[in-house]
VEXDREN-2710 file (C-alpha; in Angstrom, 1 decimal):
% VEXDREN-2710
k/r/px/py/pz
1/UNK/-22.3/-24.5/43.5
2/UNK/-19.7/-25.5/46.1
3/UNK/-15.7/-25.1/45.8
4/UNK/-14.0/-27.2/47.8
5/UNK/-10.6/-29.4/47.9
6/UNK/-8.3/-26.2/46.8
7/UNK/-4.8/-27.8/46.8
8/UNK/-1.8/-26.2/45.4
9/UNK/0.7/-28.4/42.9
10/UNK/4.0/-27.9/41.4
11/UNK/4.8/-25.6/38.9
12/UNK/2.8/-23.0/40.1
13/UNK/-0.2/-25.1/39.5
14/UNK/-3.7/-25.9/41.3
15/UNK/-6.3/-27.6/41.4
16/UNK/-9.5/-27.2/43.0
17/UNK/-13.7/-29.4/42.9
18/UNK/-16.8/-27.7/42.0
19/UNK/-19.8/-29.1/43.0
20/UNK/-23.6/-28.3/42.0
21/UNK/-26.2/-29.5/43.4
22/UNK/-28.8/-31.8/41.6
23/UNK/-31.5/-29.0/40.9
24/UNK/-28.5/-27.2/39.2
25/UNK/-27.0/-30.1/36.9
26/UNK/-31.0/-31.4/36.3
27/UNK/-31.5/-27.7/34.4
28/UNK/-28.7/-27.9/32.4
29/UNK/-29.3/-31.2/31.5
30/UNK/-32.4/-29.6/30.2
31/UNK/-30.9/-27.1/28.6
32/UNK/-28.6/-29.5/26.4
33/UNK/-31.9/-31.3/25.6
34/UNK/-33.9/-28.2/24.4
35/UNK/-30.4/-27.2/22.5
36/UNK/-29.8/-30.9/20.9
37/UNK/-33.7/-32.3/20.6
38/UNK/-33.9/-30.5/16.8
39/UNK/-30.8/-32.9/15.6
40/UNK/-32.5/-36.5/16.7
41/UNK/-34.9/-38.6/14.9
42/UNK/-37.3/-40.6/17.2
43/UNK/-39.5/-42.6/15.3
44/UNK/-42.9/-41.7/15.3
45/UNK/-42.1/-38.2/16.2
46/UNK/-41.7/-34.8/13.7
47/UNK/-38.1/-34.1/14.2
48/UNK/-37.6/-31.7/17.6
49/UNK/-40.9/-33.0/18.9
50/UNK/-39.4/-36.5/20.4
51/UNK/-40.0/-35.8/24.8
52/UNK/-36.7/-35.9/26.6
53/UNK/-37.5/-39.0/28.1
54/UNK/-38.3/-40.9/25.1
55/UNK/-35.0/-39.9/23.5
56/UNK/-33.3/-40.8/27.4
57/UNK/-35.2/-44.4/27.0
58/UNK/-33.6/-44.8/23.3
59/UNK/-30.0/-43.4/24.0
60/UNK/-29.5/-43.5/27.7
61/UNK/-30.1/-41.0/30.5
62/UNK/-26.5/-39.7/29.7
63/UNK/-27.1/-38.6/25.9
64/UNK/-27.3/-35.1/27.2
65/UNK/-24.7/-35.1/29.8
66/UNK/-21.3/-33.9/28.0
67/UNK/-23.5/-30.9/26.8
68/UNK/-24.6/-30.8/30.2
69/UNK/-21.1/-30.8/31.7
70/UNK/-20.0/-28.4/29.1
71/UNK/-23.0/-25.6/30.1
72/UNK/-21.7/-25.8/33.6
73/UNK/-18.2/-25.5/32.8
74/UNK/-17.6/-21.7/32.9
75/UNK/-19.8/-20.6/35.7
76/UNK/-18.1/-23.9/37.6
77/UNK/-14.7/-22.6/36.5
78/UNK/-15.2/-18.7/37.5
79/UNK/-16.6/-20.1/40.8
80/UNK/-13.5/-21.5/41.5
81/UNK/-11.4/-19.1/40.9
82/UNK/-13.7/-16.5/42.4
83/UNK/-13.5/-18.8/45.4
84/UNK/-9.6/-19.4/45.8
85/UNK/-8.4/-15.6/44.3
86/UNK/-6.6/-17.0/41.7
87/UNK/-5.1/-15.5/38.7
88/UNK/-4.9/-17.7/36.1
89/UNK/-2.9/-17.8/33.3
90/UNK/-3.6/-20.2/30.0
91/UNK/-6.2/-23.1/29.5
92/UNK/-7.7/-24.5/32.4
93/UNK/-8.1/-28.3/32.0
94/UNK/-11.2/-30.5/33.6
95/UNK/-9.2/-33.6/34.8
96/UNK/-12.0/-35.2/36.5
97/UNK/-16.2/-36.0/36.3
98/UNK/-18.0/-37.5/38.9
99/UNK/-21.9/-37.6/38.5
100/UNK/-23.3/-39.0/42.0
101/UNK/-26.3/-41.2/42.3
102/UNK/-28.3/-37.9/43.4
103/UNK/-27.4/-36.2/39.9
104/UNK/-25.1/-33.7/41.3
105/UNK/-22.4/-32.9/39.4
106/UNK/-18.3/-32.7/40.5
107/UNK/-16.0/-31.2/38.4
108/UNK/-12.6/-31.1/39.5
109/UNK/-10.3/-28.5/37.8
110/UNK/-6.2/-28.3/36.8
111/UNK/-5.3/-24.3/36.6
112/UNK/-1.8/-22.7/36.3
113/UNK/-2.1/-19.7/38.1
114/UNK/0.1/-16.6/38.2
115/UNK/3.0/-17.1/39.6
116/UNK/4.4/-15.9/43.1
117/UNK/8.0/-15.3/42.7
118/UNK/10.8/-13.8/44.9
119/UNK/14.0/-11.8/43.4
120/UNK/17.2/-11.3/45.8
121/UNK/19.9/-9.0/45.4
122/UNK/18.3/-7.0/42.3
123/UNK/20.5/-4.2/43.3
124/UNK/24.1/-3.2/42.6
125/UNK/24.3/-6.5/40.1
126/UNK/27.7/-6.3/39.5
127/UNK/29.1/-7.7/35.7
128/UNK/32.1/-7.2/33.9
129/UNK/32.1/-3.8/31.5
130/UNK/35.7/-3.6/30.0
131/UNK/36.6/-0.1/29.5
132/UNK/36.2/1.6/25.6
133/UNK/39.1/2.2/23.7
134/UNK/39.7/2.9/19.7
135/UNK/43.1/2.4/18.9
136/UNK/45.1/4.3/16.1
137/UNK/45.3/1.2/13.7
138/UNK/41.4/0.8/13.8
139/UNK/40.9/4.9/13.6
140/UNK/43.2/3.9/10.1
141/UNK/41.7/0.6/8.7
142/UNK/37.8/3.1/8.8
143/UNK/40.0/5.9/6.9
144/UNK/40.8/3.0/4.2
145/UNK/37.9/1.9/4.1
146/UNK/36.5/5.8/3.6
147/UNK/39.1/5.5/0.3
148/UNK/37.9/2.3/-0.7
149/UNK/34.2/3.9/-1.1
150/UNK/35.7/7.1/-2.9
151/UNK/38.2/5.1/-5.3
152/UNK/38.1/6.0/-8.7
153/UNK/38.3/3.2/-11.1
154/UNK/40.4/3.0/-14.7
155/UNK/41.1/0.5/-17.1
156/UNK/44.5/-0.9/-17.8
157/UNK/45.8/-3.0/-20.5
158/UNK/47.9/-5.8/-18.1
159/UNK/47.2/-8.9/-16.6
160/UNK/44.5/-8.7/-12.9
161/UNK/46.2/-8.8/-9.8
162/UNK/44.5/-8.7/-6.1
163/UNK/42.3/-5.5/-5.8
164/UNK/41.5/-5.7/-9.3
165/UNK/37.9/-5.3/-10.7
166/UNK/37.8/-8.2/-13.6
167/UNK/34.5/-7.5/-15.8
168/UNK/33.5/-11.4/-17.1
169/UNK/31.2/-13.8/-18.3
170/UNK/30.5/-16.7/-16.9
171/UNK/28.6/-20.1/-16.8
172/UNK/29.1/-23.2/-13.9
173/UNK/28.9/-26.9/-15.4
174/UNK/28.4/-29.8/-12.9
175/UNK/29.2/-33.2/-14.6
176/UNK/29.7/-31.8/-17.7
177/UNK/26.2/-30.0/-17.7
178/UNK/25.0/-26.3/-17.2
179/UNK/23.7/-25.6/-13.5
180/UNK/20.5/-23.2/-12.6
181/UNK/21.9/-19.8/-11.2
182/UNK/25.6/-20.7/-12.2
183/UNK/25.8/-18.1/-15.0
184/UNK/26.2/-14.0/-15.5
185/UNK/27.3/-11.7/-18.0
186/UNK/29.2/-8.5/-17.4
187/UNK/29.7/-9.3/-13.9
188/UNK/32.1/-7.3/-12.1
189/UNK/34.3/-9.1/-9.9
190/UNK/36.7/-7.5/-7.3
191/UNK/39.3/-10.1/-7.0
192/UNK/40.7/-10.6/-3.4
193/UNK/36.8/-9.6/-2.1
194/UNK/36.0/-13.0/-1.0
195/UNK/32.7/-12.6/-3.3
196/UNK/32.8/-15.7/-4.9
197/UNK/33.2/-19.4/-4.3
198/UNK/36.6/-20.0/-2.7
199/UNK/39.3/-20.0/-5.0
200/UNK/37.3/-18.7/-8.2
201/UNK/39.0/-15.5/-7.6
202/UNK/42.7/-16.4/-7.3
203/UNK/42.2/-18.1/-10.2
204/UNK/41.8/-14.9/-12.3
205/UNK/44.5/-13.3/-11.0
206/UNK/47.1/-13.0/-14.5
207/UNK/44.1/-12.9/-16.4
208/UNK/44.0/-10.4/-19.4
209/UNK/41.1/-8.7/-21.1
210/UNK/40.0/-10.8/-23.7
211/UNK/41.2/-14.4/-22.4
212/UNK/39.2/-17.6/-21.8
213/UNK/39.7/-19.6/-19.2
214/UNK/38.5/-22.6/-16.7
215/UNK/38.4/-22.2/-12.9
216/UNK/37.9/-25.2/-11.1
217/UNK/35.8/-25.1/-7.8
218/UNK/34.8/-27.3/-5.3
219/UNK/31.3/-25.6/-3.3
220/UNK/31.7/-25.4/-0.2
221/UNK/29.6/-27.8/3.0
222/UNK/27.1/-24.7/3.9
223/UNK/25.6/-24.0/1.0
224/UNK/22.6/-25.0/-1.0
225/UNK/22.0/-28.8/-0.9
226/UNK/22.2/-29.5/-4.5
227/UNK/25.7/-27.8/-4.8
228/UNK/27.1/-28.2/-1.3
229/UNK/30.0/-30.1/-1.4
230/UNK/30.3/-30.9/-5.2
231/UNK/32.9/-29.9/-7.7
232/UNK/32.4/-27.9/-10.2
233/UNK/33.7/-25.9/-13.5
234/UNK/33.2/-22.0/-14.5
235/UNK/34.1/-21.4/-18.0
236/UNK/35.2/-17.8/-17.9
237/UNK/36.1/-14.8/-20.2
238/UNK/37.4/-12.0/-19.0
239/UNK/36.1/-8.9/-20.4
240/UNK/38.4/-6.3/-19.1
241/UNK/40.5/-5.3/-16.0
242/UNK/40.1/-2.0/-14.1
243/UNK/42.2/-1.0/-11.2
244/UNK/41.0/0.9/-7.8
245/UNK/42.9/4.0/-7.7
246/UNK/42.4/5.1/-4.2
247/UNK/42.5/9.0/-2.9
248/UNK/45.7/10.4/-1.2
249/UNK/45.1/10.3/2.2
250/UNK/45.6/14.3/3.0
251/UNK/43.4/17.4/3.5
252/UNK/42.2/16.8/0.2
253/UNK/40.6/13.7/1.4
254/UNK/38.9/15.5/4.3
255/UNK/37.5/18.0/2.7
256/UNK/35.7/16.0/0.1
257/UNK/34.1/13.4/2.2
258/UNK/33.8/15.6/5.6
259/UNK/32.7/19.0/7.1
260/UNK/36.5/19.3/7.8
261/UNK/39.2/21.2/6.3
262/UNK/42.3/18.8/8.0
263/UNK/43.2/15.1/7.8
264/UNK/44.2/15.8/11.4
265/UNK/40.4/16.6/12.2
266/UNK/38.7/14.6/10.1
267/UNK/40.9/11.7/12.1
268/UNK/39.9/13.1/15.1
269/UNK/35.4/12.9/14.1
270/UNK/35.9/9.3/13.0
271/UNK/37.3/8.0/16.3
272/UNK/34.9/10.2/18.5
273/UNK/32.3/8.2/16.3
274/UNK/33.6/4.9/16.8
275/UNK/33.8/5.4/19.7
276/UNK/30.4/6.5/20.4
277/UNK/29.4/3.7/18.6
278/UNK/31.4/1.5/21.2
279/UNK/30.5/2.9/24.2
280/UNK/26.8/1.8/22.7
281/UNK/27.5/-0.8/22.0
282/UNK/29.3/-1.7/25.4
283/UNK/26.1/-0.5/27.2
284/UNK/23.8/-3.0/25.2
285/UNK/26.1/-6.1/26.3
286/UNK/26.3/-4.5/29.5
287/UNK/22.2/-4.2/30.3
288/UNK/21.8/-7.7/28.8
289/UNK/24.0/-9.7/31.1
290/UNK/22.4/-7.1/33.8
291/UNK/19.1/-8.6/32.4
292/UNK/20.6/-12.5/32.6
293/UNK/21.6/-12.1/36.0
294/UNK/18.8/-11.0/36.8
295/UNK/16.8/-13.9/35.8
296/UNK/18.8/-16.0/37.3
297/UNK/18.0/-14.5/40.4
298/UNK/14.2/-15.1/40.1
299/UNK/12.8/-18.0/42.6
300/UNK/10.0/-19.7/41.6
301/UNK/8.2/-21.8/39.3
302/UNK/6.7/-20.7/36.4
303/UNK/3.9/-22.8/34.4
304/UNK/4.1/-24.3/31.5
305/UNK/1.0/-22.6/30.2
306/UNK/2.7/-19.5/31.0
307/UNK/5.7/-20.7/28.3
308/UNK/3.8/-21.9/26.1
309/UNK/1.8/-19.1/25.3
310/UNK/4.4/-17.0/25.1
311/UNK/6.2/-19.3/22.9
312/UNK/2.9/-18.9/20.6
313/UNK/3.1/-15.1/20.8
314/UNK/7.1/-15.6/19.7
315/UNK/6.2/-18.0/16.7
316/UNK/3.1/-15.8/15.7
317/UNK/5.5/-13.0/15.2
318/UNK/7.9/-15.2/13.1
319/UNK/5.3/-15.2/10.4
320/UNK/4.5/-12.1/10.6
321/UNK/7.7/-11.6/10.0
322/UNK/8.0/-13.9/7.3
323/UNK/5.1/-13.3/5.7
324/UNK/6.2/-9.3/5.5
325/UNK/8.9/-10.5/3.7
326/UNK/6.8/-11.9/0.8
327/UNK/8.0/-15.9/1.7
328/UNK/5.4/-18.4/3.1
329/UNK/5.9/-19.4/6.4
330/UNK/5.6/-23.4/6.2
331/UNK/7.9/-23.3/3.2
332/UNK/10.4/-21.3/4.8
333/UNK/10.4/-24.5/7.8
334/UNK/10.8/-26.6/5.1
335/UNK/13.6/-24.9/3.0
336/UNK/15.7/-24.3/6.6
337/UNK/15.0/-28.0/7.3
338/UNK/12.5/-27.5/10.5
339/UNK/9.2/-28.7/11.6
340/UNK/7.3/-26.1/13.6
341/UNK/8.0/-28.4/16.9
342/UNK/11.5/-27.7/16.5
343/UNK/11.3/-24.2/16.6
344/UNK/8.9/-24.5/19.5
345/UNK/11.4/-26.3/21.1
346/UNK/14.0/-24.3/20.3
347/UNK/12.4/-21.1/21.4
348/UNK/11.4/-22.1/24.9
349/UNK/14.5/-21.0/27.0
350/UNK/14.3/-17.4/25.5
351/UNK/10.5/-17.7/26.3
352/UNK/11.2/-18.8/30.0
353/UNK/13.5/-16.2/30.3
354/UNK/11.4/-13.1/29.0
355/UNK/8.6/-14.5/31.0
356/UNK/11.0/-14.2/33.8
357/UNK/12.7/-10.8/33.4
358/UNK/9.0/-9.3/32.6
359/UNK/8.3/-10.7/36.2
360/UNK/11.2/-9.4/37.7
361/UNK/10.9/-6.4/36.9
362/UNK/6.8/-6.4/38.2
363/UNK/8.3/-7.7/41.5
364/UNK/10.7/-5.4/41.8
365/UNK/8.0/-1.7/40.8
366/UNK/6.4/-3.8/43.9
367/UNK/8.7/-3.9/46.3
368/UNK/10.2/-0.1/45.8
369/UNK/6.9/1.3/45.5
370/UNK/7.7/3.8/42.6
371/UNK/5.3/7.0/42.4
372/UNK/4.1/7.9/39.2
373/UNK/2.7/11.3/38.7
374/UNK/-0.3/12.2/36.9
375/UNK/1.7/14.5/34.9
376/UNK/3.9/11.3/33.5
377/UNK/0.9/9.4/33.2
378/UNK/-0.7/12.5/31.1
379/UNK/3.2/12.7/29.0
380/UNK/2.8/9.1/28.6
381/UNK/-0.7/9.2/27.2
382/UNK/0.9/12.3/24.4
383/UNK/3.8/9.6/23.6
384/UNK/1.3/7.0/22.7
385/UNK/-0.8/9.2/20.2
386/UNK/2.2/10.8/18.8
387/UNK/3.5/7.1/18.6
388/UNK/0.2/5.7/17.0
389/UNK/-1.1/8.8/15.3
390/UNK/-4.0/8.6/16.9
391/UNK/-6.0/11.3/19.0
392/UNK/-4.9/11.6/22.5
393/UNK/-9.0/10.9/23.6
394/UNK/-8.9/8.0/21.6
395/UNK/-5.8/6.2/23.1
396/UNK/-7.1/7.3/26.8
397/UNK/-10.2/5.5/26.1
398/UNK/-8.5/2.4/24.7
399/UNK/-5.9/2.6/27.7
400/UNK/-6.9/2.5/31.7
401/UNK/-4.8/5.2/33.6
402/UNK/-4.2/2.2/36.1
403/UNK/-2.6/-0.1/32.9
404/UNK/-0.3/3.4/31.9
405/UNK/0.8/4.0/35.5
406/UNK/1.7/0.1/35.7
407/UNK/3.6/0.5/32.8
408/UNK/5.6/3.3/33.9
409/UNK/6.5/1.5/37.0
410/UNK/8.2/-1.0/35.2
411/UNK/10.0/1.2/33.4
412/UNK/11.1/2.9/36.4
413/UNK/12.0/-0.5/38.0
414/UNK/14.5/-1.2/34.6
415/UNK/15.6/2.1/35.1
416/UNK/16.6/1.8/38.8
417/UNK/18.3/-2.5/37.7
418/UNK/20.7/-0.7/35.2
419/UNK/20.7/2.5/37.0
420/UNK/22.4/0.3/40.6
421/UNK/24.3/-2.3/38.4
422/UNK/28.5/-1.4/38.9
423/UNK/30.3/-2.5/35.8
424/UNK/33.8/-4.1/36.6
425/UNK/36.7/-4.9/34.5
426/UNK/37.0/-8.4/35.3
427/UNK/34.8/-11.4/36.7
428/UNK/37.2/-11.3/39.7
END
């Protein structure tokens, strides 16, 4: 075999001719004809005992030469690459056949190949990282809502009002008729919580235990198709009325839903925790428009073989996902209004752009030339069995040293991204 015509192409694309010579298409001709001869009827001839010739003179010398073609195909392909060094990523595509009068055979090949990119400025990225605060009011509105989930609750004999807990019965009519999943009994109802269709809940405010009543609704645009929109009627009793009586906020408080003795210290835990929880927060938004900039500093192209596979590893996780959750994937598409082509569609950017972080980040272990030690390969080796529960022999034979080391490299080169990046208070 022969490779020749190597050209390079857009999108980190390439294409490249194999030729064989006419001793080496002639064989494989012959092999599609020993593989195929069992499957034709020649007259005159027990079937698989018709000469190659004879079937040739019936169905034309080409009848064997896709098969042909397609026994050549890989050691023609791994020639090529062998040939130019490639690394190629996806499904290689044949995009031309030329069979010359001597028999040889040309195959000329379309390959997205790995591709070469270039990342400027990858240190020091500077975005904006407001400074953390918790103010006094939102240190307060937690401390309600710590009363809120310790309120005690106790029936009264008056009419609801806002913050009550109504206990009713009810059942939706649409045009006069009863609606699937527009019913309940003994349901318990804080009024004011928003729970409900808007406006059911206002409506039941001067409500008394015991009373019947209609509240009129209208459902709102986002919700399920067959109520969306539409009005309706809930005919309503009202079983009883039970007021939230909520905790003193003192030491008492502190004491029964902390480690604390003092309102004053208890006060003091919740906005250290909020604002633990912020500064976490803070640093996640922080590392992901790190991680954005980043990308956007990537040059060069990447193939579309490269997206679209990952696109396929993206939507193969969605019904895993899916499926985990007991619901079938093609009917979920179909109850969220989507055809799989849409969500293809729609999941390209973030594909494109986790193709081109992950490349980043190789480029970048490149260029600084981390060191790894055996000892945090050897640590890394422990994490994975402890993480897999599986024996530390068994993940070192399922893992190369050289994959592991790789690995930690790009850890280190995330590390050292988020490590340089200077966080400022403004764009400006």
């Amino acid at each position: 075999m022969t490779v020749k015509d190597f050209e390079k192409k857009e999108k980190s694309t390439a294409e490249f001719t194999v030729e064989t010579t006419p001793e080496e298409f002639e064989a494989a001709v012959n092999k599609a004809y020993l593989k195929n001869r069992g499957r034709i009827n020649m007259p005159g001839f027990r079937k698989g005992k018709a000469p190659r010739k004879m079937i040739e003179a019936m169905y034309g010398t080409g009848v064997f030469y896709d098969d042909a073609v397609e026994e050549i195909y890989p050691d023609a392909l791994d020639a090529g690459i062998k040939e130019n060094g490639l690394s190629v990523v996806g499904q290689p595509a044949v995009i031309d056949i030329k069979i010359g009068e001597d028999k040889s055979l040309a195959l000329k090949f379309r390959v997205a190949v790995y591709p070469e990119i270039k990342v400027e400025g990858y240190k020091g990225i500077e975005v904006p990282k407001p400074p953390v605060t918790v103010t006094d009011a939102e240190v307060d509105r937690e401390l309600q809502r710590v009363r809120e989930q310790n309120a005690r609750v106790e029936t009264v004999e008056r009419p609801a009002k806002a913050g009550d807990i109504a206990t009713i019965d009810f059942v939706g009519y649409m045009d006069g008729k009863p609606f699937e999943g527009g019913a309940g009994e003994d349901y318990d109802l804080e009024l004011g919580s928003g729970t409900f269709i808007p406006g059911f809940e206002d409506q039941l405010i001067g409500k008394s235990a015991g009373e019947e009543t209609e509240v009129n609704v209208t459902f709102p645009e986002a919700y399920a198709p067959e109520l969306a929109g539409k009005p309706a009627v809930f005919k309503v009793t009202v079983k009883n009325v039970k007021e939230k009586l909520l905790p003193e906020l003192d030491d008492e408080l502190a004491k029964d839903v902390s480690e604390f003795d003092t309102l004053d210290e208890y006060k003091a835990s919740l906005k250290a925790e909020l604002t633990e929880k912020r500064v976490k927060a803070a640093d996640e938004d922080f590392r992901n428009i790190v991680l954005s900039r980043l990308v956007d500093k990537v040059e060069g192209e990447i193939p579309d073989a490269m997206i679209d596979d990952q696109v396929q590893n993206m939507i193969d996780n969605f019904k895993y996902n899916i499926r985990a959750q007991g619901m079938d994937y093609e009917q979920y598409l179909k109850m969220m209004g989507m055809e799989e082509s849409g969500l293809r569609t729609e999941l390209r950017p973030t594909a494109e752009k986790e193709i081109k972080a992950d490349l980043a980040f190789e480029y970048i272990a490149k260029e600084e030339k981390f060191e790894i030690s055996d000892e945090k390969v050897e640590a890394e080796y422990q994490r994975l069995a402890d993480e897999y529960g599986m024996k530390l022999e068994d993940i070192k034979r399922a893992v190369l040293p050289d994959a592991v080391k790789t690995g930690l490299q790009i850890d280190a080169a995330k590390e050292f991204v988020y490590g340089s990046a200077v966080g400022t208070e403004s764009e400006n």
